[in-house]
C-alpha positions in Angstrom: 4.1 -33.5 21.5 6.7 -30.9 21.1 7.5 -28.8 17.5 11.1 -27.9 16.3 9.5 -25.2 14.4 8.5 -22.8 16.8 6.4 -21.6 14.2 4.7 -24.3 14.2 3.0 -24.4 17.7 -0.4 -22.7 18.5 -1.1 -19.7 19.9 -3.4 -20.0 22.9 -5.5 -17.2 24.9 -6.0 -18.6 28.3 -8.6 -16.5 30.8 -7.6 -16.5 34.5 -11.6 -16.7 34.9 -12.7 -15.0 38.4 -10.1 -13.4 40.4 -11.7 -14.5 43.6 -11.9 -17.9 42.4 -9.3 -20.6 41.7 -8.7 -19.6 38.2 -5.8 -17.7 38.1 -4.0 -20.3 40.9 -4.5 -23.5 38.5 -3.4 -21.3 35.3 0.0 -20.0 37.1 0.5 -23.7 38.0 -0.2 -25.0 35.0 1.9 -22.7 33.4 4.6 -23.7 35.5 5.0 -26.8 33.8 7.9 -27.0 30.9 6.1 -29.5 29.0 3.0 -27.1 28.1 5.4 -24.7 26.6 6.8 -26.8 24.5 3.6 -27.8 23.0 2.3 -24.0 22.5 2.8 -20.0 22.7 0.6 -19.5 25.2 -1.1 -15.5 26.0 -2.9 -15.3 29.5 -5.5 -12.7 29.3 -6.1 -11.4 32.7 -4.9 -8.8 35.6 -1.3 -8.3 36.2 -1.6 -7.5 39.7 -3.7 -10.8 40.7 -1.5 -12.8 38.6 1.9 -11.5 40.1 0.5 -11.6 43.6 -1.2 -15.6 42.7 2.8 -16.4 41.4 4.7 -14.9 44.6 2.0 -16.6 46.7 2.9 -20.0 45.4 6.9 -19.1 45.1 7.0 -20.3 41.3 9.7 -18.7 39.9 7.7 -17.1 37.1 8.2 -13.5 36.1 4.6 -11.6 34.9 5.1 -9.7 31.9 2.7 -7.2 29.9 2.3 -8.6 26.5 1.1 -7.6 23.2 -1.6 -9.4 21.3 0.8 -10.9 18.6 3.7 -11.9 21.1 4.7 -14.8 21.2 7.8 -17.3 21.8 8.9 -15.7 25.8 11.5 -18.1 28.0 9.6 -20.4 29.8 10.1 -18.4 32.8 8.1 -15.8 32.0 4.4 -15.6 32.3 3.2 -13.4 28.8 -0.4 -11.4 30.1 -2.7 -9.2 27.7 -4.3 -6.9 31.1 -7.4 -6.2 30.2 -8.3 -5.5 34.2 -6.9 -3.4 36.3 -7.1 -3.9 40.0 -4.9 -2.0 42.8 -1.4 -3.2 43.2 -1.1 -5.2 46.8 -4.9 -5.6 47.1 -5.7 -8.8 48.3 -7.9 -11.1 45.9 -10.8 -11.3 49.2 -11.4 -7.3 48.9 -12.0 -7.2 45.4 -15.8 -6.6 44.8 -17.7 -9.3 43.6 -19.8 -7.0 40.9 -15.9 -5.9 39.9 -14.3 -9.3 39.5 -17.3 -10.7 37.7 -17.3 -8.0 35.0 -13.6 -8.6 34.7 -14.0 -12.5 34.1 -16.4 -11.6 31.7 -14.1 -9.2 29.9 -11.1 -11.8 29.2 -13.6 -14.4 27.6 -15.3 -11.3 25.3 -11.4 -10.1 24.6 -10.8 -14.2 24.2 -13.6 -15.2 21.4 -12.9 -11.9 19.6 -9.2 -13.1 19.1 -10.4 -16.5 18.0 -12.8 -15.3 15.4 -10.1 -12.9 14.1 -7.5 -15.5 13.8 -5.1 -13.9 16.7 -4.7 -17.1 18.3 -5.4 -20.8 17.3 -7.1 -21.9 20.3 -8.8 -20.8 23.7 -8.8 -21.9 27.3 -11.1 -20.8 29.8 -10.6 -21.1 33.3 -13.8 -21.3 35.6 -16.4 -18.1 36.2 -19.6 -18.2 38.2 -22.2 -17.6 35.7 -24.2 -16.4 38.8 -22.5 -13.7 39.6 -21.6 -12.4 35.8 -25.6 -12.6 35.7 -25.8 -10.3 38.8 -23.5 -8.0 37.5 -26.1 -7.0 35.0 -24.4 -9.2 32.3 -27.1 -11.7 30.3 -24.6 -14.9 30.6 -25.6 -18.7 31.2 -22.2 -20.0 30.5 -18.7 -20.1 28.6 -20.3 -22.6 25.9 -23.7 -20.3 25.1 -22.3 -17.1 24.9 -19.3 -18.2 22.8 -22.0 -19.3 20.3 -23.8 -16.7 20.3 -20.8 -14.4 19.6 -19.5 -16.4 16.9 -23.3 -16.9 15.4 -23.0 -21.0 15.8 -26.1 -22.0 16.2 -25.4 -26.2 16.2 -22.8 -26.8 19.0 -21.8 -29.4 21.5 -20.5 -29.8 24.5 -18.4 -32.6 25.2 -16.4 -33.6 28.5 -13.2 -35.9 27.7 -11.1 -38.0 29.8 -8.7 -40.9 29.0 -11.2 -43.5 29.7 -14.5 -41.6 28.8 -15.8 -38.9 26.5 -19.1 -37.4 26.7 -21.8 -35.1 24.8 -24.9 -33.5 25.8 -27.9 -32.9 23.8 -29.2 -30.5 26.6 -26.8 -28.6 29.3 -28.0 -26.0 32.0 -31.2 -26.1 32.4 -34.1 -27.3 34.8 -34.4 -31.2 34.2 -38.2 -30.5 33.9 -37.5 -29.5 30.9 -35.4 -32.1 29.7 -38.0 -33.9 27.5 -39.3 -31.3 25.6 -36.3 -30.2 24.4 -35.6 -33.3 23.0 -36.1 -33.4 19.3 -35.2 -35.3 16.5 -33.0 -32.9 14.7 -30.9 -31.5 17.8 -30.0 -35.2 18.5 -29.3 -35.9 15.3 -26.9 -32.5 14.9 -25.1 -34.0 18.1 -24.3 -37.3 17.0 -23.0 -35.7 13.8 -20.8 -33.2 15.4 -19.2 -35.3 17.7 -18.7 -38.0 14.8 -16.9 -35.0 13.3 -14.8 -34.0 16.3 -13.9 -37.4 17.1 -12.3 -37.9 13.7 -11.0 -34.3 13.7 -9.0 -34.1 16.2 -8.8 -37.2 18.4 -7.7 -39.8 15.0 -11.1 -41.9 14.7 -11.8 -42.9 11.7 -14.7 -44.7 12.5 -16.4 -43.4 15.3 -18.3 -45.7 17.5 -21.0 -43.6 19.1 -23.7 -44.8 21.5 -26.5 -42.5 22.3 -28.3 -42.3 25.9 -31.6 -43.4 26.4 -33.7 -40.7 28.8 -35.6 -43.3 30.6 -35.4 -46.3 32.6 -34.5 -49.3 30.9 -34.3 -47.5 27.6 -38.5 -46.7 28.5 -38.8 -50.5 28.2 -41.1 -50.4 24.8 -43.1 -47.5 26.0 -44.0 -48.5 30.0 -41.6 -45.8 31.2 -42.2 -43.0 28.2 -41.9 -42.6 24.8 -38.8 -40.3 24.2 -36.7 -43.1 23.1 -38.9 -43.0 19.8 -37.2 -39.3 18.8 -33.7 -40.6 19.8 -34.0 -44.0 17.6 -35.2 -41.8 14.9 -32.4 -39.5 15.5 -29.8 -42.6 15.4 -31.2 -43.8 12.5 -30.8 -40.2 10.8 -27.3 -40.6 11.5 -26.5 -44.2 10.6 -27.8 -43.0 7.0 -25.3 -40.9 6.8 -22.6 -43.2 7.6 -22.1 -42.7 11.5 -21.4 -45.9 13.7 -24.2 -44.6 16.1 -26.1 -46.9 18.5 -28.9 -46.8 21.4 -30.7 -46.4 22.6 -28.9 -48.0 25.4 -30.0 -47.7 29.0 -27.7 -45.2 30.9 -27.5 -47.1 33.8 -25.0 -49.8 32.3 -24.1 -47.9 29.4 -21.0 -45.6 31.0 -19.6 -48.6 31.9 -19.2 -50.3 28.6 -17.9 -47.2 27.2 -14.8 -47.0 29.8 -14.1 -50.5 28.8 -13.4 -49.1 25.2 -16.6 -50.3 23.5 -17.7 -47.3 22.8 -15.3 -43.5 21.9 -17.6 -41.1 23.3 -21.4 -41.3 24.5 -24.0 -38.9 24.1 -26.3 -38.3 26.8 -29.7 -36.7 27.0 -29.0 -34.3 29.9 -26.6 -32.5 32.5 -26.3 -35.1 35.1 -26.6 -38.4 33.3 -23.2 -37.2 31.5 -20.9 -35.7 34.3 -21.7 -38.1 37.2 -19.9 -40.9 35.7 -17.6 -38.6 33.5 -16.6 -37.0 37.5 -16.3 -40.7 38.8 -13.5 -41.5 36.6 -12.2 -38.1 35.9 -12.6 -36.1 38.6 -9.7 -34.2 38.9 -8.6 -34.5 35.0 -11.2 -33.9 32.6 -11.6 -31.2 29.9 -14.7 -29.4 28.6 -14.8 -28.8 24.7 -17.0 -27.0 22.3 -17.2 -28.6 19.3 -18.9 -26.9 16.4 -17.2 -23.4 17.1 -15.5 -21.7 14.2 -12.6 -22.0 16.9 -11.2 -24.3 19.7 -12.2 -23.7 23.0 -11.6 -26.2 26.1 -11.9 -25.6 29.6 -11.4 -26.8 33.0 -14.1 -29.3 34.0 -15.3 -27.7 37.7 -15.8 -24.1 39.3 -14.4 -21.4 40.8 -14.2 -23.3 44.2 -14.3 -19.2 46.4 -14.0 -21.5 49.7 -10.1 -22.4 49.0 -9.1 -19.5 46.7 -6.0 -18.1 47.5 -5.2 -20.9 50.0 -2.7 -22.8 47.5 -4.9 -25.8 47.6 -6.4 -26.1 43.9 -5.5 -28.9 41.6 -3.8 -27.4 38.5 -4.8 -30.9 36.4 -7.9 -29.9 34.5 -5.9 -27.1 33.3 -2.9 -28.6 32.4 -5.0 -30.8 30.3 -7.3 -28.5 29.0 -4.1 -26.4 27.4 -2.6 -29.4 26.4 -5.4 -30.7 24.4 -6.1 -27.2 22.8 -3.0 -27.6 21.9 -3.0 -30.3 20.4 -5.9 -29.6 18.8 -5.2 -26.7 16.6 -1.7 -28.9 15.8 -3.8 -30.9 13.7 -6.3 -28.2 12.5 -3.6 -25.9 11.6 -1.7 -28.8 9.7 -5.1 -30.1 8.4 -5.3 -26.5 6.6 -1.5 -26.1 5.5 -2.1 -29.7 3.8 -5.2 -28.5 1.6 -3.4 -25.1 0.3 
C-alpha cells in the first residue's frame, strides 16, 4: 500500500524499547526496508548514540538524524529520531546500567502515548521492554497494553495477537492462571467480543465478523463435570449475539485454533494468556503483531521480548516489526480516511 499524496501517509512513533535488548536492532532493520516508507512517515523515539552505533553495527547504510516532533517526509536513507535518552557516545550497549536503560524504555513509551493522545502522530509502535526490570527501577509497570490504558483513561481494552492465518483476543493477560476463573465475568467477556467485532470491521474490512469464543475448561466443562465457567461465557455470547455479533462457543480450545486457521473463524477469543499465544506462536512465530484495540489511538507491537542473550549480536529477526509498522500503518490509512469521509 503506497500513497501519492505524501500527505496522506501516517505518522508513526516507533520506541526502540530496551537498549540492552533487541529493540533497537529489529527497528533499524526494519526501517531498512523501502517498502515501510512508502507506507508511512515514520519518528523513532529513542537514543541517538545506541541507534547510530546498532546501524554501523549492522553496515545499513542509514544516516541517524535528530528530529523534531512534527518532521516528517526525510529520504529513505535517513533514520528521523526524537532523543529523549542520552547515553555516552561509543559506550557499548553491555555497560549501560540496567536501572538506566529501563527508565529510558520507559520514557519513549510515556513521550509515545502522550503524542498519540495529542494527535502528533497517527499511530504507535512499540518495540519489546522487560516489564521486570521497569518494575525494579521503581516504575509501577505490568506492561505496554496496561499502562497505555491507564494513561489514556480506557478502561475497556483488548489485546489481540494477529497473523495471516490466526487472530487472537484475550479476556485476561498477565496474571497468575490461579486467577484465571475469577476474573471471568459476564460483562468483561462480553466487552471483548464487542471490541474485537469492532476492530475486525474497523480496520481489517469484515463486515460480518465471525467470532468464536474459548471455552476455559476441558471439553467445553462437558455440561458441568469439569466446572461451570462456561455458564458466564454462554451468557456473555449470547449478550453479544443480541446485539448483532456473529459470536459462537463455547467451543473446546483444544480443536478450536485449528478450525480457525482453516478460515472458519476471523479471530478467537480466548480465556487466558497461554491458551491464546501457543497456537498463535505455532503458526506465527516469527511474524505476528500485538494490537490494543479500544485505545483512543493505535498501538501495535512486536509479538516477543527483549531476547538480552543475543542483543547486539546481529542475530534478531526484524519480522514482527516490519509487520507491526506496516499494519499500524495501515491502520490509521483507514482511520484517518474513515474521518476525512464523515467531515
Amino acid at each position: 500500500m503506497a500513497y501519492e499524496n505524501k500527505d496522506m501517509k501516517p505518522k508513526v512513533a516507533i520506541t526502540i524499547g530496551d537498549p540492552r535488548g533487541i529493540g533497537p536492532e529489529v527497528v533499524v532493520k526494519a526501517l531498512a526496508q523501502a517498502s515501510l516508507r512508502q507506507v508511512c512517515a515514520p519518528l523513532v523515539l529513542g537514543d541517538f548514540h545506541v541507534l547510530s552505533r546498532t546501524v554501523e553495527a549492522l553496515s545499513l547504510g542509514l544516516k541517524v538524524i535528530e528530529a523534531a516532533e512534527g518532521a516528517r517526509d526525510f529520504p529513505p536513507e535517513v533514520l528521523p529520531l526524537l532523543p529523549l535518552s542520552h547515553f555516552p557516545p561509543g559506550k557499548d550497549f553491555r555497560d549501560i546500567p540496567p536501572r538506566d536503560s529501563s527508565r529510558a524504555s520507559f520514557a519513549y513509551v510515556e513521550k509515545a502515548a502522550q503524542m498519540a493522545l495529542t494527535g502528533k502522530v497517527d499511530a504507535i509502535v512499540t518495540a519489546p521492554v522487560s516489564k521486570e526490570a521497569i518494575s525494579g527501577a521503581g516504575i509501577p509497570f505490568r506492561g505496554h497494553t496496561e499502562y497505555l490504558a491507564d494513561v489514556s483513561r480506557t478502561e475497556e481494552f483488548v489485546m489481540m495477537l494477529a497473523g495471516e492465518r490466526l487472530k487472537v483476543a484475550l479476556v485476561t493477560t498477565h496474571l497468575p492462571l490461579r486467577d484465571v476463573p475469577h476474573l471471568m465475568q459476564e460483562g468483561r467477556i462480553r466487552s471483548v467480543i464487542e471490541i474485537v467485532d469492532k476492530g475486525l470491521r474497523d480496520y481489517f474490512d469484515r463486515s460480518a465478523p465471525r467470532i468464536a469464543v474459548a471455552a476455559l475448561n476441558p471439553h467445553a466443562g462437558e455440561n458441568g463435570l469439569f466446572g461451570e465457567e462456561e455458564l458466564i461465557i454462554s451468557r456473555a455470547i449470547q449478550g453479544a449475539c443480541k446485539k448483532g455479533i456473529l459470536a459462537s462457543g463455547p467451543w473446546p480450545a483444544d480443536t478450536l485454533f485449528y478450525r480457525a486457521k482453516q478460515g472458519e473463524f476471523d479471530a478467537v477469543v480466548s480465556m487466558y494468556h497461554d491458551q491464546a499465544l501457543i497456537p498463535l506462536k505455532l503458526l506465527h512465530f516469527e511474524d505476528a503483531v500485538n494490537i490494543t484495540l479500544g485505545l483512543p489511538f493505535i498501538r501495535t507491537s512486536v509479538d516477543h521480548g527483549v531476547a538480552y542473550d543475543i542483543a547486539g549480536k546481529g542475530l534478531a529477526n526484524s519480522r514482527s516489526m516490519e509487520e507491526a509498522i506496516q499494519l499500524a500503518a495501515q491502520m490509521a490509512h483507514k482511520k484517518l480516511k474513515s474521518q476525512s469521509s464523515t467531515l
